[in-house]
C-alpha positions in Angstrom: -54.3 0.5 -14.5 -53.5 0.5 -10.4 -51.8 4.3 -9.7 -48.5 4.0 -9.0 -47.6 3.8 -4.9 -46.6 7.6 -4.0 -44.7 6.8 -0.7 -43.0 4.1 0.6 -45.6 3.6 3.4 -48.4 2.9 0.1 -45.7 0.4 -1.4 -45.4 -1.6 1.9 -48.8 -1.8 2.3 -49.1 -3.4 -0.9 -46.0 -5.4 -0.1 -47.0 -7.3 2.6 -50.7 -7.8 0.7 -49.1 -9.6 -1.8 -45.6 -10.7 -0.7 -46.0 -15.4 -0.2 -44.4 -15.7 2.9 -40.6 -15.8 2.9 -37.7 -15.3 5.6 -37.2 -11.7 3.4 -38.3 -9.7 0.6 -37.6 -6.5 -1.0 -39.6 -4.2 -3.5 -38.4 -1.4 -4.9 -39.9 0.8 -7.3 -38.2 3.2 -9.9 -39.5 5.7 -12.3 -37.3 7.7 -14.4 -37.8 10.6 -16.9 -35.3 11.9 -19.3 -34.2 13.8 -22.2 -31.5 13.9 -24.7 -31.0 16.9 -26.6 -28.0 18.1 -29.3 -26.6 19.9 -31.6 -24.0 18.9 -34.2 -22.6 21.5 -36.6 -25.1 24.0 -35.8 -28.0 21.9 -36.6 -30.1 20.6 -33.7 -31.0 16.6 -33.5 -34.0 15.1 -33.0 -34.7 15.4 -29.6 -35.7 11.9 -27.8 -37.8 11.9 -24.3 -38.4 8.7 -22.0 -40.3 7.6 -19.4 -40.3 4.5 -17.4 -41.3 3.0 -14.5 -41.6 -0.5 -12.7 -40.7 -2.8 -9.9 -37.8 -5.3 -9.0 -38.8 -8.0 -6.6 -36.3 -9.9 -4.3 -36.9 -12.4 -1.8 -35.1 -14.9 0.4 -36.5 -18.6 1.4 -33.9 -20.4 3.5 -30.7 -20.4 1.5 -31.9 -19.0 -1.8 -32.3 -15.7 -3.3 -34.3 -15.1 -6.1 -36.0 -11.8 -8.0 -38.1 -10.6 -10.5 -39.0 -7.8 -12.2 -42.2 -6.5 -13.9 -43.8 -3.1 -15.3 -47.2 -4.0 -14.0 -47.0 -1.9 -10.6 -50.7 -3.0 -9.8 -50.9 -5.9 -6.9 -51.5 -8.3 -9.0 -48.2 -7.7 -11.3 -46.2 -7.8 -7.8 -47.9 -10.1 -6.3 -47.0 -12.1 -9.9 -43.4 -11.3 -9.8 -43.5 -12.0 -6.0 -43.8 -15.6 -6.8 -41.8 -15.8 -9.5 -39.0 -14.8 -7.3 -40.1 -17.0 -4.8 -40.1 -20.1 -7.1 -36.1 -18.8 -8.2 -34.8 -18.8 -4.9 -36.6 -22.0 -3.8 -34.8 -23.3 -7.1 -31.2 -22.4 -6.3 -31.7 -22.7 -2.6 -30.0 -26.3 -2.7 -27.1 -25.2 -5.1 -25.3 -23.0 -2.2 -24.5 -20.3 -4.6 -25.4 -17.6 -2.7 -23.4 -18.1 0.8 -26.9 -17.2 2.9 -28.0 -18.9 5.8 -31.8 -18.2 7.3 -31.2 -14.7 7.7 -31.7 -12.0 5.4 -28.8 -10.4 4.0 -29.9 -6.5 4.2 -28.1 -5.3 7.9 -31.0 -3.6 9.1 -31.1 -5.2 12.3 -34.9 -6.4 13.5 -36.0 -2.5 14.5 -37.9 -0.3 11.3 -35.6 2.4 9.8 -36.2 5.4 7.3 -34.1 7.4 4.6 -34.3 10.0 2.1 -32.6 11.6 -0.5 -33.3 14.3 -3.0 -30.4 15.8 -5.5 -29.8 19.4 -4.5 -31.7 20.9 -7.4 -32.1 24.9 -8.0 -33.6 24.7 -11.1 -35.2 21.8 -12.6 -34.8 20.7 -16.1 -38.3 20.1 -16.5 -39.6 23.5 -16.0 -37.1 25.2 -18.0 -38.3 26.4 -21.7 -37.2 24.0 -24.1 -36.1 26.9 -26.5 -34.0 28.2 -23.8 -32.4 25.2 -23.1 -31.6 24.5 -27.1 -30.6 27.9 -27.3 -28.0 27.1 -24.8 -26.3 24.4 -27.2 -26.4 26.5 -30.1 -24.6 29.1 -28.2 -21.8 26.5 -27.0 -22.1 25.5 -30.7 -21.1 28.9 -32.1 -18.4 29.0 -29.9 -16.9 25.4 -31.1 -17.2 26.5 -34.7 -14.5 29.4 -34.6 -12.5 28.9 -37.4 -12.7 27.5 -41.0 -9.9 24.2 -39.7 -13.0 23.0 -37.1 -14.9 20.6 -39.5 -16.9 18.8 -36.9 -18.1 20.6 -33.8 -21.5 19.0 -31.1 -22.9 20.3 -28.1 -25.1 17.9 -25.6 -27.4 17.4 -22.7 -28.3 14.3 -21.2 -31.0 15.1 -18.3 -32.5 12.5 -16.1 -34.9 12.0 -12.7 -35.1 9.3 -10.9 -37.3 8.4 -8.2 -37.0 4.7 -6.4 -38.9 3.5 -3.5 -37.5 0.8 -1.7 -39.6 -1.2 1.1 -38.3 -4.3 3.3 -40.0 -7.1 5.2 -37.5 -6.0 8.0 -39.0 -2.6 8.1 -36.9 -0.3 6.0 -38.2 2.5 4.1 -36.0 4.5 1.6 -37.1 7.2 -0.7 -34.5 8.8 -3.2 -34.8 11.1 -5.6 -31.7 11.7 -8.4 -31.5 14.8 -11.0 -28.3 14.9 -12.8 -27.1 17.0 -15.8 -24.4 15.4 -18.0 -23.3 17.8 -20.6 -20.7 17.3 -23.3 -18.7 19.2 -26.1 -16.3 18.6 -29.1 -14.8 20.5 -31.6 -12.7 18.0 -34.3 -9.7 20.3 -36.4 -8.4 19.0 -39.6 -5.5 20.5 -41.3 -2.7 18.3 -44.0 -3.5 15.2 -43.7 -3.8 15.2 -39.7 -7.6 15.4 -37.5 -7.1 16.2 -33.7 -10.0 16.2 -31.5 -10.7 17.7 -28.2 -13.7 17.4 -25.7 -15.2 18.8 -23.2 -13.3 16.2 -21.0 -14.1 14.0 -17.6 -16.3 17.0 -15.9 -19.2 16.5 -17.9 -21.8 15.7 -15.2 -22.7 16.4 -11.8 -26.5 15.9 -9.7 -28.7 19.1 -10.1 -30.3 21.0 -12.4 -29.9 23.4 -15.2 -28.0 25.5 -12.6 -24.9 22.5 -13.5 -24.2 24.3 -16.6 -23.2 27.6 -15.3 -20.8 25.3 -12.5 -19.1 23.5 -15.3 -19.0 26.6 -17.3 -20.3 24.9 -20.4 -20.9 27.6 -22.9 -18.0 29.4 -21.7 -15.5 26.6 -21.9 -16.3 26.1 -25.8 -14.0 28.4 -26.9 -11.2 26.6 -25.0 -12.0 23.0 -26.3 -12.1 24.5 -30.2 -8.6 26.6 -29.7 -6.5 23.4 -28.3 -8.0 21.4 -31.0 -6.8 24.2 -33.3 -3.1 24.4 -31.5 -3.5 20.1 -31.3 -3.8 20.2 -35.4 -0.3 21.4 -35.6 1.4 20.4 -32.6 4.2 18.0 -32.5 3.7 13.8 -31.8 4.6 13.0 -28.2 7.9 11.5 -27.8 8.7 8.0 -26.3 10.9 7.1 -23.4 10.4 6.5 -19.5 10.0 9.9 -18.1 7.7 11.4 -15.3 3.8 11.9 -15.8 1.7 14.7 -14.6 -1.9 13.6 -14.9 -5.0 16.2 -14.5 -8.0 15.2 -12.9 -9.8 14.6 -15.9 -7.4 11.9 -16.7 -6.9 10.7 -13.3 -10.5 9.4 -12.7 -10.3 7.2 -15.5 -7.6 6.0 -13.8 -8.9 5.4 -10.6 -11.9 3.9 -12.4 -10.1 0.9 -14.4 -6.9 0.4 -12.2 -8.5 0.9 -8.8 -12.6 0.9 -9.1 -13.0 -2.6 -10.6 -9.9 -4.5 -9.5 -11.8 -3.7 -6.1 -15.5 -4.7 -7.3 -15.9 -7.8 -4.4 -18.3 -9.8 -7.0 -15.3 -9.1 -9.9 -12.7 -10.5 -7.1 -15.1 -13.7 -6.2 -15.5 -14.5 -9.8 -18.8 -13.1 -10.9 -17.8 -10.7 -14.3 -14.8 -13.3 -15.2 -16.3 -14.4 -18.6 -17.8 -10.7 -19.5 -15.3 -8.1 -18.8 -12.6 -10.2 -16.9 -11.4 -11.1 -13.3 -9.1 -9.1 -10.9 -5.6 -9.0 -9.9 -6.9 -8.6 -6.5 -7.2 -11.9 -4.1 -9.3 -11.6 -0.8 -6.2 -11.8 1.3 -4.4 -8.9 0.7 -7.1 -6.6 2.5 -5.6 -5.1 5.3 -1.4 -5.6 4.2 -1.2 -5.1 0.5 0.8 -1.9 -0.4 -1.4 -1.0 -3.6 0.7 2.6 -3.7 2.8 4.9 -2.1 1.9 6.4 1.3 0.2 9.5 -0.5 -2.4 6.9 -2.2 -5.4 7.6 -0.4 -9.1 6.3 -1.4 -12.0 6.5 -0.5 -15.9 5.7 -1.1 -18.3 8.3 -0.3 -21.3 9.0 -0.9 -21.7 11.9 0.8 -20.4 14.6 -1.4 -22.7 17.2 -2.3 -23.9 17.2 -6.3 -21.5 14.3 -7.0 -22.8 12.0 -9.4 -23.1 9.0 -7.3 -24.1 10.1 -4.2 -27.2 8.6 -2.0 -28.6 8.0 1.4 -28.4 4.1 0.6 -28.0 1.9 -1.8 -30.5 0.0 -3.9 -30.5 -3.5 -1.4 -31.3 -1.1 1.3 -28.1 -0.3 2.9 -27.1 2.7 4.3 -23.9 4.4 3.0 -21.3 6.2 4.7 -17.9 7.2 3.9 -15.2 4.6 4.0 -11.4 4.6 3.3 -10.5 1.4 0.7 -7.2 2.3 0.6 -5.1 4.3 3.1 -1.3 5.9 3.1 -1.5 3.3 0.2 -2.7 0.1 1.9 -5.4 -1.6 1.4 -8.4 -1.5 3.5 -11.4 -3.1 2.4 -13.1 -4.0 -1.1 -16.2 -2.5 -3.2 -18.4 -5.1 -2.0 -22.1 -4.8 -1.0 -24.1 -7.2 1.6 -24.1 -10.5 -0.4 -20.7 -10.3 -1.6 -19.1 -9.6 1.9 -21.2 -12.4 3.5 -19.6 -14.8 0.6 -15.8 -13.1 1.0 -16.2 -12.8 4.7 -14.8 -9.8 4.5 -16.1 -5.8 4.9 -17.2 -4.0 2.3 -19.3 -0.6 1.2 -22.9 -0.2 0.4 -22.7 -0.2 -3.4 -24.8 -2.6 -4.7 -26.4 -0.7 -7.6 -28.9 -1.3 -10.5 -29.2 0.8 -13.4 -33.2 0.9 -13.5 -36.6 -1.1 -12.2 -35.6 -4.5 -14.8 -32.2 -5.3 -12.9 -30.5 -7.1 -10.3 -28.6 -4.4 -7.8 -24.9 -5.7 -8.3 -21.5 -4.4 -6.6 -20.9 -1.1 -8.5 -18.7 1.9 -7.9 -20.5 4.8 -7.0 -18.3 7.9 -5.8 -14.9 6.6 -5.8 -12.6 9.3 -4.8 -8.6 10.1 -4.7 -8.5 12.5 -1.7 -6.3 15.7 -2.4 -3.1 15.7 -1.0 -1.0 19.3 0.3 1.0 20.2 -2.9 0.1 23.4 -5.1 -0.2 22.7 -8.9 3.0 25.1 -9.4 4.8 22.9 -7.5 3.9 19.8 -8.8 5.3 21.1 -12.1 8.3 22.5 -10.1 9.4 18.7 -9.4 9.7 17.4 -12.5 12.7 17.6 -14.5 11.9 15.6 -17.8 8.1 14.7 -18.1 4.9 15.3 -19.6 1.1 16.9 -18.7 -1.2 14.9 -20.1 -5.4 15.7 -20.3 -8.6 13.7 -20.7 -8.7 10.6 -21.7 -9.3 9.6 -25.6 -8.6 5.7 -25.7 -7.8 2.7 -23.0 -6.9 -0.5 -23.0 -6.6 -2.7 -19.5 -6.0 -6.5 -19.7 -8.7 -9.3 -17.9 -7.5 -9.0 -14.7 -7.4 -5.1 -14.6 -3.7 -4.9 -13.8 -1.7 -4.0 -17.2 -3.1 -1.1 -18.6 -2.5 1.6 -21.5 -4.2 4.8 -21.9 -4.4 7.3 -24.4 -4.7 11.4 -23.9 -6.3 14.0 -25.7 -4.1 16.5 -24.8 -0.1 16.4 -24.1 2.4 19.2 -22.9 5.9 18.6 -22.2 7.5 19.5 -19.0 11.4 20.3 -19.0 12.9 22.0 -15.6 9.9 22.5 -13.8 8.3 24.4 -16.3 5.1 23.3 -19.1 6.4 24.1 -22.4 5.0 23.0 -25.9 1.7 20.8 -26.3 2.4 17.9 -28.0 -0.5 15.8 -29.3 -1.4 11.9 -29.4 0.3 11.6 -25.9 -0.1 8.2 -24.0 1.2 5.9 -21.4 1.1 2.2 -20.0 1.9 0.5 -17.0 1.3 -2.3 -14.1 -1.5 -1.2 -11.5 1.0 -2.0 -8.1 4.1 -0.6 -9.7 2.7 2.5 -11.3 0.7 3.4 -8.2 3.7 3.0 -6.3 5.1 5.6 -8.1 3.0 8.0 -7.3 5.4 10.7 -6.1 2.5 14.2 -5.8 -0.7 14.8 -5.1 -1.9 17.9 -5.7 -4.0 20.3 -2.8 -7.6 21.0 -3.3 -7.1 23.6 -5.0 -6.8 20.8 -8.1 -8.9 18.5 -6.6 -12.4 18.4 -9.5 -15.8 16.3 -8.7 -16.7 15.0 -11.9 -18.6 11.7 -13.3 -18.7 9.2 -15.5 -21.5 8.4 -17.6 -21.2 4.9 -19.0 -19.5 2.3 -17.2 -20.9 -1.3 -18.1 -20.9 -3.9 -15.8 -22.9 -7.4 -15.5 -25.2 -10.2 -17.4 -27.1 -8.4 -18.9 -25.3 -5.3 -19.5 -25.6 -2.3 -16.6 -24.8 0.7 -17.7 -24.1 3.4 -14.5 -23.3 6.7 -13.8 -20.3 6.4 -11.8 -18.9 9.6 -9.8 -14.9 10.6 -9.7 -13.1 13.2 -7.8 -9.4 13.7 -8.3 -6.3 16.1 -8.2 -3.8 16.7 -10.5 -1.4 13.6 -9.7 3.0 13.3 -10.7 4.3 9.6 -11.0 7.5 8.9 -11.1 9.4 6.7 -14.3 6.5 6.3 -16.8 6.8 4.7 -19.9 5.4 7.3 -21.9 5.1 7.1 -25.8 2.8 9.0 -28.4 0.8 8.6 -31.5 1.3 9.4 -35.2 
C-alpha cells in the first residue's frame, strides 16, 4: 500500500498527478484515532480503539459539483474517486441544483494561501498509561457510588485526534490537527417508587488533552452529581404556571443549539434537511431586520476560542474562519451558511461547512456557536426575580419541524421566591415559541457565568453526520415562562 501523504505539499503533488481536468477540485485527507473507555458500577467496560483514514474528493466542471470518497489513499484510488466525481458533477451539471457558474465556489481568490491548526494539547492521550487513565474513572466512580440509594453510577472518556489535509486546485493548503477529551458522569438514586438521575451536565468536552480533566474538574465534581441525585430522590415535583426562568449555562447551550443553531443552518433554511429533521422558521429575508430577541441577545460564530470544541483555522471546503456576529442587540445578522449555500441564498454567511470524517460531504454545520456574556452578576440575576425557577442541564427535548415551538426538560430545578434560590424541586421543564421566548430574555449574566462547553452528538444530513458542536453560554433570566414539571 502507497504511504499515506504527510504534508499538504505531498498531497498536492499527487493531486494534480491524478486530478482529470476540471474548473476546480478539492482533496482532503483525514485520519483519526480514538478510544472509548468506561466504567459502570465499578466495573470497567470493554475498552474499544479505532483508526481510520481516507480521502474525500470534490470537483467542479462548469455548473456541477460532484465528490467521492475512497480509503485507497494511493494515486490510483484518488485518481479513481477523481473520476468518479468528475462523472457526478458532469451528471447534475444540467439540473441547476447547485446555483454555480464557471467559477469555483471556495473564496480563495486566484493567489496560493496556507493554514494550520493544532489543538492546544499539554498532555496527550496517547502517551498517558492506560492504567492511569482507567484509574482515573474508577476514582470518579467511587465517588458516584456514595450511598446505598445510588443504584446505577458510570464514569467515561471519549478521546479522539484528528488530522485532515486539505489541498485545492486554486492553491490552498490547510493542515489541522484536533485532540478533544469528552468526559461524562452519572449517578441514578432510587428511593419509593421514584429514580432521579443526574449527570455530569453540558461541560463534558473541550480540545486538549488529558490536562481537560483537571479543567472540568472531573473526579472532583462526582461527589456533587451523586449528592443532588440523592437530594433530587426526595425533592418535590416542579409546579406549573407562567413564571420567570433562570437557565444555567449548561441548559442554555442546548438552547442556543435547537432554537438558534439550526433555525440558522443556511442549507436547513433553503430546503436541504426538510424531509430528515425538518425545515426552519427562518425565511432569507429577514436577515438584517428580524428582531429574533431582546437587545441583550447577542450571537455569535467563532471559531477562535481557545480549547473550544469546534474551533479551527478553516473549515473543511477550505475557507477560512473568523469571528462573526449572527445576531446583534437581538437582530438578525447573517445565517450559518458556508460557500455553496450563500452563493444559492445570495446572502452572507460563516465558514461552517463541516464533515464528520474522510466518507462525507462537508455540509453547513454549527461549530462554536456562542451567547456572549452580558454585565449582570449571578447574585443579581437571582435578585430580579420575584416568582421563578433555576433550572440545570438538560434531560429531554422536543422542538417541532420548523425549529420554532419547543419544550425542554431539566435535570435539576430550584425554585426562586424574592430574589432568593430556595428548595430544589425535581422533573422541572418549560416550553415556548423561539421569537417570543427570546424576546423575553430580560438578564444575561457577566463572565463570571459565562462556561465553554460542547456538544458531542448533533446529527445532521443524508446520511447521518454526527458532530461535535461547541457552546458557550451565561446563566440567562426570561421573563413569563410557561413552566411546568414532571411526576
Amino acid at each position: 500500500m502507497h504511504p499515506l501523504p504527510q504534508t499538504t505539499g505531498d498531497l498536492k503533488r499527487t493531486g494534480v498527478a491524478v486530478m482529470p481536468p476540471v474548473a476546480f477540485w478539492s482533496l482532503r485527507l483525514v485520519e483519526t484515532e480514538e478510544q472509548v473507555l468506561r466504567v459502570r458500577q465499578g466495573v470497567l467496560q470493554p475498552p474499544s480503539y479505532r483508526s481510520t483514514s481516507g480521502s474525500f474528493v470534490s470537483v467542479i466542471d462548469g455548473r456541477g459539483m460532484g465528490y467521492a470518497a475512497t480509503p485507497d489513499t494511493t494515486p490510483a484510488g484518488l485518481g479513481a474517486a477523481a473520476g468518479q466525481a468528475r462523472d457526478w458533477a458532469r451528471r447534475v451539471g444540467s439540473l441547476g441544483l447547485t446555483g454555480l457558474g464557471p467559477t469555483h465556489p471556495v473564496p480563495v481568490g486566484g493567489a496560493p494561501f496556507s493554514l494550520a491548526y493544532r489543538s492546544p494539547v499539554e498532555s496527550p492521550w496517547q502517551r498517558a498509561p492506560l492504567a492511569e487513565t482507567i484509574g482515573l474513572l474508577h476514582g470518579a466512580a467511587r465517588r458516584l457510588k456514595c450511598h446505598a440509594r445510588i443504584v446505577d453510577w458510570e464514569a467515561g472518556l471519549h478521546l479522539r485526534t484528528t488530522r485532515t489535509l486539505l489541498v485545492t486546485s486554486a492553491g490552498g493548503e490547510i493542515e489541522q490537527c484536533f485532540s478533544d477529551v469528552t468526559a461524562d458522569l452519572m449517578a441514578l438514586a432510587h428511593h419509593g417508587n421514584l429514580s432521579e438521575r443526574r449527570s455530569f451536565g453540558g461541560d463534558c468536552g473541550r480540545q486538549g488533552g488529558v490536562e481537560v480533566l483537571e479543567g472540568l474538574g472531573f473526579t472532583s465534581v462526582a461527589g456533587r452529581v451523586a449528592e443532588e441525585a440523592l437530594i433530587l430522590v426526595e425533592a418535590p415535583p416542579c409546579p406549573s404556571g407562567r413564571m420567570d426562568l433562570l437557565l444555567l449555562p449548561s441548559q442554555m447551550i442546548l438552547q442556543v443549539h435547537e432554537s438558534i443553531g439550526h433555525p440558522l443552518e443556511l442549507d436547513r433554511i433553503l430546503g436541504d434537511e426538510r424531509n430528515y429533521a425538518g425545515g426552519s422558521f427562518v425565511t432569507p429575508d429577514m436577515f438584517g431586520t428580524y428582531r429574533y430577541g431582546s437587545e441583550l441577545l447577542d450571537v455569535t460564530y467563532d471559531p477562535g476560542v481557545p480549547g473550544e470544541l469546534a474551533s479551527f483555522a478553516a473549515d473543511d471546503e477550505g475557507t477560512p474562519a473568523e469571528r462573526q456576529y449572527l445576531i446583534r442587540a437581538g437582530v438578525l445578522e447573517r445565517p450559518l451558511g458556508g460557500v455553496g449555500s450563500q452563493i444559492r441564498a445570495g446572502l452572507p454567511g460563516v465558514a461552517c461547512t463541516r464533515a464528520e470524517g474522510w466518507h462525507r460531504p462537508p455540509i453547513d454545520r454549527m461549530a462554536n456557536l456562542n451567547l456572549e456574556p452580558g454585565a449582570t452578576p449571578f447574585e443579581d440575576l437571582v435578585r430580579g426575580i420575584e416568582r421563578g425557577v433555576l433550572m440545570d442541564t438538560n434531560r429531554s427535548w422536543s422542538i417541532d419541524d420548523r425549529r420554532n415551538k419547543f419544550q425542554f426538560g431539566c435535570e435539576l430545578g430550584a425554585l426562586i421566591r424574592d430574589g432568593e434560590v430556595r428548595e430544589t424541586v425535581r422533573n422541572p421543564g418549560y416550553r415556548g415559541v423561539s421569537a417570543s421566548f427570546w424576546r423575553g430574555l430580560a438578564a444575561v449574566g457577566d463572565r463570571s457565568t459565562w462556561r465553554v462547553m460542547g456538544l458531542s452528538t448533533c446529527g445532521k444530513g443524508e446520511p447521518n453526520q454526527t458532530m461535535h458542536v461547541g457552546h458557550a453560554a451565561p446563566a440567562c433570566v426570561f421573563r413569563d415562562v410557561e413552566v411546568f414539571g414532571g411526576g
